[in-house]
C-alpha positions in Angstrom: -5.4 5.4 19.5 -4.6 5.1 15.7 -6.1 1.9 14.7 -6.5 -0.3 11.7 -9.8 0.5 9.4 -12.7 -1.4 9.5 -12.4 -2.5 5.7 -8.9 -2.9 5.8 -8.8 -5.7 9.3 -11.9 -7.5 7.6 -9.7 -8.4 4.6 -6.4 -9.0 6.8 -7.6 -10.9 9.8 -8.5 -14.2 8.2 -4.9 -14.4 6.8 -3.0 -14.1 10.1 -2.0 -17.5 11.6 -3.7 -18.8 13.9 -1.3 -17.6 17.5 1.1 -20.9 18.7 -0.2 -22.9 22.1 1.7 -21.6 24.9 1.9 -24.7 27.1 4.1 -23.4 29.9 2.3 -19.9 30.0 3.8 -16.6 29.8 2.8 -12.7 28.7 -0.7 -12.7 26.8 -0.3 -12.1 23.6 -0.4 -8.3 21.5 -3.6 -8.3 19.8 -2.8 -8.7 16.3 -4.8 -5.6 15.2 -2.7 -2.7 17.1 0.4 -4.7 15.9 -0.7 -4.1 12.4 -1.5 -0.6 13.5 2.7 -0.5 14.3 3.4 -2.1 11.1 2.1 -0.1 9.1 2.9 2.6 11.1 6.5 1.9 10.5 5.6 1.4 6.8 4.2 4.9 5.7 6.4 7.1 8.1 9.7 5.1 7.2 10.8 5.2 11.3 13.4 2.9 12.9 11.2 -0.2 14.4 12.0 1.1 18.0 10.4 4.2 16.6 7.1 3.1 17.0 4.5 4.5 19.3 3.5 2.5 22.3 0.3 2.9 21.5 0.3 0.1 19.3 2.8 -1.8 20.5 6.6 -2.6 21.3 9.0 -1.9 18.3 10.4 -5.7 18.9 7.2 -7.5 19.0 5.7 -5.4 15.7 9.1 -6.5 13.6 8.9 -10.2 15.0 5.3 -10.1 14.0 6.1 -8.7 10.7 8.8 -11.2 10.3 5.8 -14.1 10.9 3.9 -12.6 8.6 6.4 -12.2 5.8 7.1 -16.0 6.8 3.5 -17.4 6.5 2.8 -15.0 2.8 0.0 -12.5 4.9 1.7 -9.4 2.9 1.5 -11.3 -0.5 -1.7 -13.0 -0.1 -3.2 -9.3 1.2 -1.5 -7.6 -2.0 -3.6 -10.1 -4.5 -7.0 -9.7 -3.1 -6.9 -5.7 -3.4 -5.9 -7.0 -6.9 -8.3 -8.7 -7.7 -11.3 -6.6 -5.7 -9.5 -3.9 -7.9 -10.0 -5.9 -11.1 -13.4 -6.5 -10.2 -14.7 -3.0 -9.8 -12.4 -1.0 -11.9 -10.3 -3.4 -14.3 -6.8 -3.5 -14.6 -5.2 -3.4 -17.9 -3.0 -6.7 -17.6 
């Protein structure tokens, strides 16, 4: 199983909304970290989204969740804290 690093889930996780009630039940929900794990999956290797392995989950549910979390800013927010741990330890040249 191809999972998320350590480091990497630690700085994502606390940006990921919070999941929606589900009054009238239904399917548990996908844990967020092996969706990740098919995002950026999809991400490095360039595959269709029904490409992805199983292993981390349905090629639907990782685009709706990537959809959600283009929505809600969790890619842009990410992006500016490497920046800025980035700045901290080895400067950027702004």
């Amino acid at each position: 199983f191809r999972t998320v690093p350590e480091r990497l889930w630690r700085d994502v996780a606390p940006l990921l909304p919070v999941e929606p009630p589900k009054p009238r039940g239904g399917r548990p929900r996908v844990d967020d970290r092996r969706v990740l794990g098919g995002i950026l999956y999809r991400l490095r290797t360039g595959c269709q989204w029904r490409a992805i392995p199983r292993e981390f989950a349905s090629g639907p549910t990782c685009h709706r969740r990537f959809q959600e979390w283009v929505a809600a800013g969790v890619f842009t927010r990410a992006f500016v804290g490497a920046l800025k741990r980035y700045d901290r330890r080895r400067g950027i040249a702004w």
